[in-house]
C-alpha positions as CSV (number, residue, x, y, z in Angstrom):
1,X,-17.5,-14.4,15.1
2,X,-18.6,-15.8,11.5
3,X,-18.0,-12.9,10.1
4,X,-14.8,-12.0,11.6
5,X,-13.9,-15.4,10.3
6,X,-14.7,-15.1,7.0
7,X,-12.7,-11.0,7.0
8,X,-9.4,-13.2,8.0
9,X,-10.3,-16.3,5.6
10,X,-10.5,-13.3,3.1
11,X,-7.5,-11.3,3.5
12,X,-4.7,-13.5,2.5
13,X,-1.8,-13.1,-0.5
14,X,-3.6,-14.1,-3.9
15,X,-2.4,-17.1,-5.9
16,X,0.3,-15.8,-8.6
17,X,-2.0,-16.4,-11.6
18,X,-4.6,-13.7,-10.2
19,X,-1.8,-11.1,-10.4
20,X,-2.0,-9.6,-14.1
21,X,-6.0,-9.3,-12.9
22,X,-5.2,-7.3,-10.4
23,X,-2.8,-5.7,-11.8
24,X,-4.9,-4.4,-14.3
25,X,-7.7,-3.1,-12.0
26,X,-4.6,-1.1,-10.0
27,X,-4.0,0.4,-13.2
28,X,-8.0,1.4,-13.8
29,X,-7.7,2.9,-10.5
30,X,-5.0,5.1,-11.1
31,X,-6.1,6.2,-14.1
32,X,-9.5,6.8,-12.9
33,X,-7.9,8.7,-9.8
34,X,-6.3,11.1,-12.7
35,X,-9.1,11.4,-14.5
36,X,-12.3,10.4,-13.6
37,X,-13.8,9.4,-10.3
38,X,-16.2,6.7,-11.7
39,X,-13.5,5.1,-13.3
40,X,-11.4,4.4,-9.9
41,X,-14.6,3.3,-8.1
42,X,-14.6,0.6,-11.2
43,X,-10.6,0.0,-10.6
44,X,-11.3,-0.7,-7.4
45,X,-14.2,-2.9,-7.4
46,X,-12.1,-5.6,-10.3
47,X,-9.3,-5.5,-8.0
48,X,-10.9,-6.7,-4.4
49,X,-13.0,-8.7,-6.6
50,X,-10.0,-10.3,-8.2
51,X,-8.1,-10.1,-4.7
52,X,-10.9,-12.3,-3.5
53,X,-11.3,-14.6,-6.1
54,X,-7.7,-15.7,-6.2
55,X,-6.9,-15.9,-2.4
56,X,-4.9,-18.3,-1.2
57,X,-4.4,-19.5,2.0
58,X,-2.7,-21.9,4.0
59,X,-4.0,-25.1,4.8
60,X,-2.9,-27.9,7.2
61,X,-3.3,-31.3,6.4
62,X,-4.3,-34.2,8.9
63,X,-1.2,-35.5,10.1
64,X,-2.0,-39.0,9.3
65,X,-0.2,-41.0,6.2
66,X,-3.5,-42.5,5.2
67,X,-6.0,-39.7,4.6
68,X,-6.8,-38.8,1.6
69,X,-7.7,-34.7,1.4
70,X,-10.2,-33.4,-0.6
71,X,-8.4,-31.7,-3.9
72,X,-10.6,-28.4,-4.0
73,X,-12.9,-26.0,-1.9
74,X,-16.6,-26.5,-2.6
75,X,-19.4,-29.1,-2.0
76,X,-19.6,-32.6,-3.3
77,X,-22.2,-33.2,-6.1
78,X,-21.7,-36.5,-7.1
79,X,-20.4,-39.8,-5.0
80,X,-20.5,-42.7,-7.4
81,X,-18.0,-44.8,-9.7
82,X,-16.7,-44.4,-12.6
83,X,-14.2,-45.1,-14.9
84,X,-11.2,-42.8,-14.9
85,X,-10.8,-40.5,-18.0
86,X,-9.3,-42.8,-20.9
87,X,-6.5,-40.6,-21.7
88,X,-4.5,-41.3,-18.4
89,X,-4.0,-44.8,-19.8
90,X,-5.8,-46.8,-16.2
91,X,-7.2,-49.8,-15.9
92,X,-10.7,-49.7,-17.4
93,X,-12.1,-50.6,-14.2
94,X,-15.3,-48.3,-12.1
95,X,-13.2,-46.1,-9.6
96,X,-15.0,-44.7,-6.5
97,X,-15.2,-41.0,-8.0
98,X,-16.0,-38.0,-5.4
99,X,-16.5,-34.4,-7.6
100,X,-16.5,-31.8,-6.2
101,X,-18.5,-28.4,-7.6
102,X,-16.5,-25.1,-7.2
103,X,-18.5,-21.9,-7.2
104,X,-16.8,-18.3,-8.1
105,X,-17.2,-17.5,-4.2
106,X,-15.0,-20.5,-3.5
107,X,-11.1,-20.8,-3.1
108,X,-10.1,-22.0,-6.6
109,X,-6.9,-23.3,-6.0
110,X,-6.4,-26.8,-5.9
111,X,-4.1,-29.5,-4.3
112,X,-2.8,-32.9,-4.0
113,X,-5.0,-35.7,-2.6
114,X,-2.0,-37.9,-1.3
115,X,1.4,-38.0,-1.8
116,X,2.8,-39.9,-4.0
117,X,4.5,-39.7,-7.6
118,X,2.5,-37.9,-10.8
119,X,3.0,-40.7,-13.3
120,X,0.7,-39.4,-16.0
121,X,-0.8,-35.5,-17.0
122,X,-3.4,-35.5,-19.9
123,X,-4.9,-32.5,-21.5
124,X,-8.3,-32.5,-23.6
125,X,-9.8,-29.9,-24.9
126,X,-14.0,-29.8,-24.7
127,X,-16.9,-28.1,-24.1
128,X,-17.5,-25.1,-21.2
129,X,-21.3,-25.9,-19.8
130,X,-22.0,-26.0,-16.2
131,X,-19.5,-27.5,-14.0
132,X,-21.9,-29.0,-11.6
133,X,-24.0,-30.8,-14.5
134,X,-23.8,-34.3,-15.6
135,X,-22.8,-32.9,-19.1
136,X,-20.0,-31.6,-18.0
137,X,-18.1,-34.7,-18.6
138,X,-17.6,-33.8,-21.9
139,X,-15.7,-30.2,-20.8
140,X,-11.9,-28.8,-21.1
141,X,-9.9,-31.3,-18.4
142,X,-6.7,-32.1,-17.5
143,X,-5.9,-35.1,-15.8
144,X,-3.5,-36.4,-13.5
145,X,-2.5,-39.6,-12.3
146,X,-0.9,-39.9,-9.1
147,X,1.3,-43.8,-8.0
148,X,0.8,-43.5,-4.1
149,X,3.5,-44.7,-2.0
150,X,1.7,-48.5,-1.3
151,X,1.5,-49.0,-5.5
152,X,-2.2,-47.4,-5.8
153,X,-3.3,-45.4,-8.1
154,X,-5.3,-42.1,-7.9
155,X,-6.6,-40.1,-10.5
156,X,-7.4,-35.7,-10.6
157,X,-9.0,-34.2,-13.2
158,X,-9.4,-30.6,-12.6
159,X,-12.4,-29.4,-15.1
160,X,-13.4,-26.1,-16.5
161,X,-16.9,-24.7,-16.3
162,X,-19.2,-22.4,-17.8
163,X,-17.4,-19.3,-17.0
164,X,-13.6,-21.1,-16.1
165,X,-11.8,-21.0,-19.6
166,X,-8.4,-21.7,-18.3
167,X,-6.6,-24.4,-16.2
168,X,-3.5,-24.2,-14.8
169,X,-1.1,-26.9,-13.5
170,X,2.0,-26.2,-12.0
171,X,3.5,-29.9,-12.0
172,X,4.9,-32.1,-14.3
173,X,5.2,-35.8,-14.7
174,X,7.9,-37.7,-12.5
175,X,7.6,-35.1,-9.9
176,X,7.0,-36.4,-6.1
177,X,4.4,-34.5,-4.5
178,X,3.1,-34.3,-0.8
179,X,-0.5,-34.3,0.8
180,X,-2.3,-31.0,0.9
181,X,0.7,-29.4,-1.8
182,X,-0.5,-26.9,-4.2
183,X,-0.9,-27.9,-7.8
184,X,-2.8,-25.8,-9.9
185,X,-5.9,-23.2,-10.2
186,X,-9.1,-23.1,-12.3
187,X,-10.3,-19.6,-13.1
188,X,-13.5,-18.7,-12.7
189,X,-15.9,-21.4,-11.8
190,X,-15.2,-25.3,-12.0
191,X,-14.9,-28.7,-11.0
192,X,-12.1,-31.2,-9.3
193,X,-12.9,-34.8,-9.1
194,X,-11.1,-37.3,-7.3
195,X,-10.7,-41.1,-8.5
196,X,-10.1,-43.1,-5.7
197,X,-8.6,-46.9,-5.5
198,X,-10.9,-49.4,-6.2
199,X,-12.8,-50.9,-3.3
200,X,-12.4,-47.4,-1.2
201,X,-15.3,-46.5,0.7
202,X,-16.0,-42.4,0.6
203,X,-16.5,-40.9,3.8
204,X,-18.5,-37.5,2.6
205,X,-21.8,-37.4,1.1
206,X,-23.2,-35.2,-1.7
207,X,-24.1,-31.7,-0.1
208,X,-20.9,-31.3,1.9
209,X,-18.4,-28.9,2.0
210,X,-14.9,-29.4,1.6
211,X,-12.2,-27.5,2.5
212,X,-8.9,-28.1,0.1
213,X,-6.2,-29.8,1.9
214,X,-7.8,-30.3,4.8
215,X,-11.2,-32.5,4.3
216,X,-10.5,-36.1,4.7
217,X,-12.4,-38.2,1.8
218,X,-11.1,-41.6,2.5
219,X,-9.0,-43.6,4.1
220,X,-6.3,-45.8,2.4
221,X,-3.8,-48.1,3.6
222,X,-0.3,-47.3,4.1
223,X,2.2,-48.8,2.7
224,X,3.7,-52.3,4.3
225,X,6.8,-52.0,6.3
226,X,8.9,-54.1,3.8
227,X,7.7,-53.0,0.6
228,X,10.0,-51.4,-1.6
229,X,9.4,-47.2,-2.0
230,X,9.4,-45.4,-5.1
């Protein structure tokens, strides 16, 4: 049943930013179908690799306005706090920070935590040494910065790794997003962490694996009944 599981987790539509991958290894293949044999077997391997590698399926939230959903697939290397990147212009103050390491088997595509409005998107350009490594706080991020409906802030930093050389985010400051929403991909091998509120307790553990959109990594407050909505 396991595997079967994993065949249908497998064969979904790709995210858009795979397509001029596979695109090219369709184009290998029928070249190698015209003129060589060991060429299409080589067309064919880059695209279900690439068909794999950008997959994207669907994912259902919790139905509850006070989960907060893990951001990324992959498994949680580092619980702690820490002050949010500088560049999003927070409060200078330790955040409870949950990252989470994404390896090239994993779903790379990654979504919003909470719904809420993106008030700030910050791009800096670094180094590309292992995601999962404790130097990898100096890599190629961008971060976000998310106002949640009760005031709160949240903070996303997508990060590239030691093969990812390319982040893509598909929303903009001002937008209003919803929980579990897709937002962006990393190519290749990366990192998402996840700033939470101050004074939020985590409710995974390093070693666990989290499935994008789905996980619940804390639980916030809603918003009260007579505050004002943004």
């Amino acid at each position: 049943m396991d595997i079967i599981d994993s065949l249908r987790a497998s064969l979904v539509p790709p995210h858009r930013a795979g397509f001029p991958f596979i695109a090219a290894g369709l184009v290998v293949l029928v070249l190698g179908l015209i003129l060589a044999g060991w060429l299409a077997w080589i067309g064919l391997i880059v695209t279900l690799l690439c068909l794999f590698f950008f997959r994207d399926p669907e994912r259902v939230p919790p139905p509850r306005p006070d989960a907060v959903v893990a951001p990324a697939d992959g498994r949680v290397v580092l619980v702690d706090l820490a002050i949010p990147p500088a560049e999003l212009g927070l409060a200078l103050t330790p955040m409870p920070r949950i990252a989470i390491f994404l390896s090239v088997l994993d779903v790379h595509v990654n979504r919003i935590p909470m719904a809420g409005i993106v008030t700030r998107i910050a791009y800096r350009h670094g180094s590309f040494v292992n995601a999962a490594a404790k130097e990898s706080e100096q890599n190629e991020r961008n971060a976000i910065a998310i106002r949640l409906e009760s005031g709160a802030e949240i903070a996303v930093v997508q990060i590239a790794g030691l093969i990812a050389r390319r982040i893509l985010c598909d929303i903009h400051e001002g937008d209003r997003v919803v929980t579990g929403a897709r937002f962006g991909i990393i190519r290749f091998g990366s990192r998402t962490d996840l700033y939470l509120p101050p004074g939020t307790v985590p409710l995974v553990a390093v070693g666990q694996r989290m499935v994008g959109g789905e996980t619940v990594l804390a639980n916030l407050a809603p918003p009260a009944p007579d505050s004002v909505a943004i």
